[in-house]
C-alpha positions in Angstrom: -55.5 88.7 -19.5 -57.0 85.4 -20.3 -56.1 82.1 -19.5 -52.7 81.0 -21.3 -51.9 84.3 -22.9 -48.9 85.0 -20.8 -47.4 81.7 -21.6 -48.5 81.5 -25.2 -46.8 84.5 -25.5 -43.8 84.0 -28.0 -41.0 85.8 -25.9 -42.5 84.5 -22.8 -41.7 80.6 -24.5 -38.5 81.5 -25.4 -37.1 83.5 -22.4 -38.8 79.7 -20.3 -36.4 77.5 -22.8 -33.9 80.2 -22.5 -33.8 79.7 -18.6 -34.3 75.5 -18.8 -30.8 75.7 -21.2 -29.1 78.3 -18.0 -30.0 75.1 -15.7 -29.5 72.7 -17.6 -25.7 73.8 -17.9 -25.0 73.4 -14.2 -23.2 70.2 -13.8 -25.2 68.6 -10.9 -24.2 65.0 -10.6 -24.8 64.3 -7.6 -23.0 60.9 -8.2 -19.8 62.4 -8.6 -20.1 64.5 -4.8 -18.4 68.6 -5.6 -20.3 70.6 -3.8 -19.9 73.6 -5.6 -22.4 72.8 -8.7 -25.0 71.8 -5.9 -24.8 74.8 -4.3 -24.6 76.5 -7.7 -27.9 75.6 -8.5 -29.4 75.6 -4.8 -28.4 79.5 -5.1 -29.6 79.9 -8.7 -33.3 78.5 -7.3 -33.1 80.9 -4.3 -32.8 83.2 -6.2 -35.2 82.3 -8.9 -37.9 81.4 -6.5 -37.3 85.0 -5.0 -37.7 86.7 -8.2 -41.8 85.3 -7.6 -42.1 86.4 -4.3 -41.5 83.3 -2.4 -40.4 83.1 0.9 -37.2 81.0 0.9 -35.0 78.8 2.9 -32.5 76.1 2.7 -33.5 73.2 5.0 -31.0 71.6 7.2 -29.2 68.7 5.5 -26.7 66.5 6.0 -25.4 66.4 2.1 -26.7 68.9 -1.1 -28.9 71.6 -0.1 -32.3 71.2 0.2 -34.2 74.3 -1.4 -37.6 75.5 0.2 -40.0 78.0 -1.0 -43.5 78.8 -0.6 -45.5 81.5 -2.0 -49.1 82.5 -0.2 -52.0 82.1 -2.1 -55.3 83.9 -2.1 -56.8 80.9 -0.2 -54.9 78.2 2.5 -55.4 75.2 0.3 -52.0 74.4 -0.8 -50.0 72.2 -3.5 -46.6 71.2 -2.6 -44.2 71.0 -5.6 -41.7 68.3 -5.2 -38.5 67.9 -7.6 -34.4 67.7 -7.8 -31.9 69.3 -9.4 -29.0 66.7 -9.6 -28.8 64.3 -12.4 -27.7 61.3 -13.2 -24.1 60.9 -14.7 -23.3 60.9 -18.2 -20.9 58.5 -19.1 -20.0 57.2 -21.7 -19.4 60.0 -23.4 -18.7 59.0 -26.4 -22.0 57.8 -26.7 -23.9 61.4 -27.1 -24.0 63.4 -30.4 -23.3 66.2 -28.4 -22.0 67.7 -25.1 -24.9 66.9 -22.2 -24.3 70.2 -20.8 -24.2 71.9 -23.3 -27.4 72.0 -24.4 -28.6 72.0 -28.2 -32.1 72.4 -30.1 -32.3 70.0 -32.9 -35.9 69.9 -34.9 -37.6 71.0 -31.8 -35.9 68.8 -29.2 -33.8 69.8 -26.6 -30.6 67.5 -25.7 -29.1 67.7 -22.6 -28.6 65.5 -19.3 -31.6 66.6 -17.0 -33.8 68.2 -19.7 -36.6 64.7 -18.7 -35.3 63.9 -15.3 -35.8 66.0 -13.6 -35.1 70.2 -14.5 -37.9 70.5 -17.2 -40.6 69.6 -15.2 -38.8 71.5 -12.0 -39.1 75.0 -14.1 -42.8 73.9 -15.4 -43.4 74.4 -11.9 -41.9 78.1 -11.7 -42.9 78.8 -14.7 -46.5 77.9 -14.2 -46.6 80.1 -10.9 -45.2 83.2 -12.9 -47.6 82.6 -15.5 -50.7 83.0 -12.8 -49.0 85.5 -11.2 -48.4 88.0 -14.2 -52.6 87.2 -15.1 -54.0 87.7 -12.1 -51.3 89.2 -9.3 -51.9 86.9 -6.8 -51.8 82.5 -6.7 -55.7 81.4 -6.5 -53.9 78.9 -3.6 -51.3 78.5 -1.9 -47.7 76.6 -3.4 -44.9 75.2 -2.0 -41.2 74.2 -3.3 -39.0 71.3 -2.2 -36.1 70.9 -4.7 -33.7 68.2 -3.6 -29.9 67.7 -4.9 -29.8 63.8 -4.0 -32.8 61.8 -5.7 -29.8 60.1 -8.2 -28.0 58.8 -5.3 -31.1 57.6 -3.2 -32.5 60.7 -1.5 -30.1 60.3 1.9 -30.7 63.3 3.2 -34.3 64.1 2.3 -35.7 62.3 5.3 -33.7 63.8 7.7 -35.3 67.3 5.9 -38.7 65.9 6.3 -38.9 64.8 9.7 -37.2 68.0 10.7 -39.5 70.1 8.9 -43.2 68.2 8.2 -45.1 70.6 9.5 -43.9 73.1 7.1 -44.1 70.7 4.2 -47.7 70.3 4.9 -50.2 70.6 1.9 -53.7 69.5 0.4 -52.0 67.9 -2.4 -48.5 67.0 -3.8 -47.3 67.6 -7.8 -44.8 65.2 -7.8 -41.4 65.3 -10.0 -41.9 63.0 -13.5 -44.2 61.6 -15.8 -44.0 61.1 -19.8 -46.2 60.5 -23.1 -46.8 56.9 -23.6 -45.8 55.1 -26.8 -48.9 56.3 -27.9 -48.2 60.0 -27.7 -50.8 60.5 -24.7 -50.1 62.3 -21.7 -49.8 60.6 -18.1 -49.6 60.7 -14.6 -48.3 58.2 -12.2 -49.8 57.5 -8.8 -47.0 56.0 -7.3 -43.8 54.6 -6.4 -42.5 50.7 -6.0 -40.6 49.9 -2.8 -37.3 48.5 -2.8 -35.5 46.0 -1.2 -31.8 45.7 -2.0 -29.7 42.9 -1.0 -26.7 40.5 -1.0 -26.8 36.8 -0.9 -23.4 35.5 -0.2 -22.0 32.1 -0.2 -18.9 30.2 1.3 -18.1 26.7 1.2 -14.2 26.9 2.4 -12.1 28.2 4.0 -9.8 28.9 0.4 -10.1 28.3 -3.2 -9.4 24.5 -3.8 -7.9 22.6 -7.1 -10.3 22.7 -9.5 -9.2 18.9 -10.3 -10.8 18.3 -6.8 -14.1 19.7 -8.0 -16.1 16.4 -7.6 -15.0 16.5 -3.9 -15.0 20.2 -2.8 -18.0 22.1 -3.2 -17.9 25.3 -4.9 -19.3 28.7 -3.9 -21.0 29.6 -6.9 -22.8 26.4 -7.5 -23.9 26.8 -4.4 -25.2 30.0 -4.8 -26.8 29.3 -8.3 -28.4 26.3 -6.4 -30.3 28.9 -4.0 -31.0 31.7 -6.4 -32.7 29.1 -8.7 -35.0 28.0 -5.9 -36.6 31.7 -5.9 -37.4 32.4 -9.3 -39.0 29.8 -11.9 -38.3 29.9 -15.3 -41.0 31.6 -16.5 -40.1 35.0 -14.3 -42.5 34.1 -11.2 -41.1 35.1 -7.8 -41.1 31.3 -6.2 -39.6 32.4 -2.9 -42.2 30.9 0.4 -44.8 33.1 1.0 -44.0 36.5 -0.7 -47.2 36.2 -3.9 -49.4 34.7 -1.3 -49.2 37.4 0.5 -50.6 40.1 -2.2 -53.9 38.5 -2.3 -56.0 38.9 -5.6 -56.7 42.4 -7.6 -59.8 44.4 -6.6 -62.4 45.0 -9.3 -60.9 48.6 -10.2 -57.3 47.2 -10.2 -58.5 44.5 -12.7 -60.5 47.6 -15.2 -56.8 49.8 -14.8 -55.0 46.5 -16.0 -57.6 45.8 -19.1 -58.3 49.5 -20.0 -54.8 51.0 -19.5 -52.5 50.7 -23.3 -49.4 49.2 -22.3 -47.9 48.2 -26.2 -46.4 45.2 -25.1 -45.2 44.8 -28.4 -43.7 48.0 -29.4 -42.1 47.9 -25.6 -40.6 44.2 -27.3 -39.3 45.7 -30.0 -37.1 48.3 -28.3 -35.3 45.8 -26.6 -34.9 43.2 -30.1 -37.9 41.0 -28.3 -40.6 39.3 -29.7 -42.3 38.9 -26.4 -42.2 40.3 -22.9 -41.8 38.0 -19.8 -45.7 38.0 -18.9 -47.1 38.2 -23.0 -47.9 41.2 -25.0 -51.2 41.8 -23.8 -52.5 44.6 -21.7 -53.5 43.1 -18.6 -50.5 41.0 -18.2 -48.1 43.9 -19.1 -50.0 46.3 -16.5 -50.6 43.5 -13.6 -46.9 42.9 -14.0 -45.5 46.9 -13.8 -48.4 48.0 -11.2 -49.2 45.2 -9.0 -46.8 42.5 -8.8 -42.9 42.6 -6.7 -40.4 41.8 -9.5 -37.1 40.1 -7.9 -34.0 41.5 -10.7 -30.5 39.4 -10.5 -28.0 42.7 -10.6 -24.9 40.5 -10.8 -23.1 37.8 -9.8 -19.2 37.8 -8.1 -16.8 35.1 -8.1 -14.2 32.8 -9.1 -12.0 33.5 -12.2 -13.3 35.4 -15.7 -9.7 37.0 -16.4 -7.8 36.2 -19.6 -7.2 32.7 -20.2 -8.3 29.7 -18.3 -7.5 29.3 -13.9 -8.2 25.8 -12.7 -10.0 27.2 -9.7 -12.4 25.3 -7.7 -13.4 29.3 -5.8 -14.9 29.4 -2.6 -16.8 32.3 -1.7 -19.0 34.5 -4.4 -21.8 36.8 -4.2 -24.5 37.7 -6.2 -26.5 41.5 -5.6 -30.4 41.3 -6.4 -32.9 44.4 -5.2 -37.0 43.2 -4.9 -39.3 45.9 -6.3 -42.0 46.0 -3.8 -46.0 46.7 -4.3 -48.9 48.0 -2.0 -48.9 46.2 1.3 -45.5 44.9 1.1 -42.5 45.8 4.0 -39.2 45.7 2.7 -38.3 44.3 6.6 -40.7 41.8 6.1 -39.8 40.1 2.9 -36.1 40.4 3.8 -37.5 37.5 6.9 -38.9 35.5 3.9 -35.9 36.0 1.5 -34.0 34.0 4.8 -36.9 31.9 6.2 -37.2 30.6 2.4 -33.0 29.4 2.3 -33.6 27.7 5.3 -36.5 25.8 4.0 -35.0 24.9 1.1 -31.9 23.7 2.4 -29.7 27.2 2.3 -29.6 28.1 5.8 -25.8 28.6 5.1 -26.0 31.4 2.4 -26.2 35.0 4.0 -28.9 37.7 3.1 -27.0 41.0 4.1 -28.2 44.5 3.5 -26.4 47.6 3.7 -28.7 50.2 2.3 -32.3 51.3 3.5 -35.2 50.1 2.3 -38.0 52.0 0.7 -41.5 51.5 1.1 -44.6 51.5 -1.8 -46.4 54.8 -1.8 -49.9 55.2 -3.9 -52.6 57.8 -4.2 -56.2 56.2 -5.0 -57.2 57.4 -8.8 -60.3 58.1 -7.4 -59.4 61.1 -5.1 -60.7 64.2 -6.2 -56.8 65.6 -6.8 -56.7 63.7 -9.3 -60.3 64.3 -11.1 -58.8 67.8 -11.4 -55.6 66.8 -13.0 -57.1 64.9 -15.2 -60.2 67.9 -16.4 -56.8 70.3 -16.4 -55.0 67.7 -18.9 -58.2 67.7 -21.3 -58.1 71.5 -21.7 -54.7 71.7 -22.4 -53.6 68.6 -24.1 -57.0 67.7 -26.1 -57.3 64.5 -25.2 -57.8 62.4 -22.4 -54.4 61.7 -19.6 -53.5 58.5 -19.2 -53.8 57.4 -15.1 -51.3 55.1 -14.1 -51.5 53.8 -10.7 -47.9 53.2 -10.2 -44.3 53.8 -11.5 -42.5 50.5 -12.4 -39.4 52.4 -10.1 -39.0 53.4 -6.9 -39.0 56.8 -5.6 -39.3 59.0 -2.1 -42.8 59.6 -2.1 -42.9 57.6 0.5 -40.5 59.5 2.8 -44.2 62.5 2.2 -46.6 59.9 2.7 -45.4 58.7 6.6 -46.4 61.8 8.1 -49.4 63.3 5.2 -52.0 61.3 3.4 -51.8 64.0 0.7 -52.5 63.0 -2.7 -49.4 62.6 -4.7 -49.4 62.5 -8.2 -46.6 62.8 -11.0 -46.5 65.2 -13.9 -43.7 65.8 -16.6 -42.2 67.0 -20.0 -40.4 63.7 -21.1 -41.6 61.2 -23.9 -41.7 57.4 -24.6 -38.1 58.1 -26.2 -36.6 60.8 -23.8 -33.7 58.3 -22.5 -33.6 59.5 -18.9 -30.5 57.8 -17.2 -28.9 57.3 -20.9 -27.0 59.2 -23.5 -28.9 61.6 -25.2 -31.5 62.4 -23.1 -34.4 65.3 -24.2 -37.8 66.4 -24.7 -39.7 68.3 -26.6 -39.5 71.8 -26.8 -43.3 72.0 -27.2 -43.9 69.8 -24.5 -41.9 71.9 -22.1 -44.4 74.4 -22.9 -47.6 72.1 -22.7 -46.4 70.6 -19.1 -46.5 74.2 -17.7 -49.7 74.8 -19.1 -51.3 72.0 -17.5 -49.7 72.4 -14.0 -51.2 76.0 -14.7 -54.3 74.9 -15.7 -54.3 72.6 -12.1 -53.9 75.6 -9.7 -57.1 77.2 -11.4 -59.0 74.1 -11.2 -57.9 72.9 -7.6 -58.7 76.5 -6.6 -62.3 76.3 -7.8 -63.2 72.5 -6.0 -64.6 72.1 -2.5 -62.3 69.7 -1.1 
């Protein structure tokens, strides 16, 4: 059988869509916490990765299962598949043109809550390994499966998994979960993940609300914390706060070509949002140096005082505001938490608290030089017709890094969405026919990784 006939097959492509629309009906919010749609689809991937041959397990976890499989190949180099199988809620409802689990084909696109982020792309990888396996009988290497049920929620239990069980999770290489077309229609793959650093600053100035006719006498909470959140950002967008751009140092050579080279339609991403410019300009570099290489700090919201109906002559005395820094290479989420407070203090805000209730995650990249990659990229030319699209990083943050503290595998990210597949919103989908091309190219990957000498 040559390569691609299986899949190009015409039953073959619709039994695959067939099975993504069987998935895609499970319910798995992992959001809302039932267990029983979690353990639906944990059981439904048992079962599925069974049905290859896999040897399978669910890996002790505190919260949704954790689904392992691993299938020898004809050699001991080995990929490691990573996905999840929850998605993100769907509300409001009244905002889809039809039922997000219920999925529905309209003019070749597939509508339904997890067809982008993240089930598509986890049955590429399934379908991919059939595909190899009904050509040839055997995997050219060897593959393993980790499908998680809480990346939505932050991926609580996933360390717990990894630490437990690295040593089986060892491989030469990682596929990771998502990646779409650009605006331009091109394929790409991301190299890695932001860190995050996600935090309170809360203020208080009394010990009760006061009068607000007393205003000019008592201070008030949310001036206050205004005052300080103003000293670490400057009007323009840059991050102002002591210490934390010093710190990143200037771009390497190869960072500066991925920022020039690298389309990132600054003004068709404008004009989604009703802009006429972004925050850094249109351009390409600026764009790119701003999504790949620099920490952004985003203002989530701000709590306090009175905003019911009507008017309350309140001077208020406590209010908080919730921000989260997206951190870049080199950066430790510990370490600018110390600046965040060292900079209040020098400023004159010793009194507003920094407090942190969630863990931190740290940056995670895989050099676009490692050979992993060259064959990702040769795979994505045979199969696409043009050329992929590297992207050193995701502008989000993800558990890559949770891999990367005890492997220095390369990671990169593969998927089925497109510039307008509206994962995390109402209405999300793909592309039939990119479904299709995805699992040709992860394919096309374990024939070429097969072949190299690393």
């Amino acid at each position: 059988m040559k390569m691609n006939d299986y899949l190009d097959r015409e039953d073959v492509r619709e039994n695959n869509i067939r099975e993504l629309i069987e998935l895609l009906r499970m319910p798995t919010v992992s959001a809302r916490g039932d267990m029983k749609p979690m353990q639906d689809a944990a059981d439904w991937l048992v079962k599925r990765l069974q049905s290859l041959g896999a040897k399978t397990q669910l890996l002790d976890s505190p919260g949704f299962p954790i689904v392992y499989g691993e299938i020898k190949g004809d050699s001991d180099k080995t990929i490691l598949f990573y996905n999840h199988y929850d998605v993100q809620p769907v509300e409001p409802l009244d905002a889809w043109a039809s039922d997000p689990f219920e999925p529905e084909i309209r003019d070749g696109i597939l509508f339904a809550r997890g067809t982008d982020d993240n089930k598509g792309c986890l049955l590429s990888r399934i379908h991919a390994v059939e595909a190899i396996l009904k050509e040839r009988g055997t995997l050219p290497v060897t593959v393993k499966f980790i499908f998680e049920g809480e990346e939505e929620s932050g991926s609580e239990s996933l360390p717990v998994a990894v630490e437990r069980h690295h040593e089986l999770l060892r491989a030469d290489a990682c596929i990771w979960e998502n990646a779409r077309r650009d605006d331009t229609g091109a394929p790409t793959t991301t190299l890695g993940n932001k860190g995050m650093f996600s935090f309170e600053m809360r203020a208080r100035t009394a010990t009760s609300d006061s009068h607000s006719g007393k205003a000019n006498i008592y201070p008030n909470a949310i001036w206050r914390l205004v005052s300080a959140l103003s000293t670490m950002r400057d009007v323009n967008g840059n991050i102002t706060i002591d210490g934390m751009m010093e710190e990143l140092g200037e771009l390497t050579e190869a960072e500066a070509e991925i920022c020039h080279n690298t389309p990132a339609n600054g003004e068709k991403q404008a004009r989604k949002l009703g802009l006429e410019r972004l925050i850094p300009g249109n351009d390409d570099f600026s764009v790119n140096k701003a999504l790949f290489y620099t920490p952004s700090l985003n203002l989530q919201g701000i709590e306090g005082g009175y905003t019911g109906p009507g008017h309350k002559t309140v001077n208020p005395a406590t209010a908080m505001a919730r921000l989260e820094c997206r951190l870049v290479k080199n950066q430790d989420h510990d370490k600018v938490k110390e600046m965040i407070e060292q900079h209040l203090v020098n400023r004159g805000f010793s009194d507003i608290e920094v407090a942190s209730e969630k863990a931190g995650a740290w940056p995670a990249y895989t050099s676009p030089d490692d050979p992993f990659v060259n064959t990702i990229v040769s795979a994505a030319r045979k199969v696409y017709g043009r050329e992929l699209v590297v992207l050193p990083s995701s502008p989000g943050t993800g558990p890559r890094f949770i891999f990367t503290k005890y492997s220095d595998m390369p990671i990169a990210a593969l998927g089925v969405g497109h510039a307008d597949s509206r994962a995390h919103a109402p209405n999300e989908n793909i592309a039939v026919e990119d479904q299709h091309l995805c699992t040709k190219h992860v394919a096309q990957i374990l024939r070429e990784w097969a072949q190299t000498n690393v």
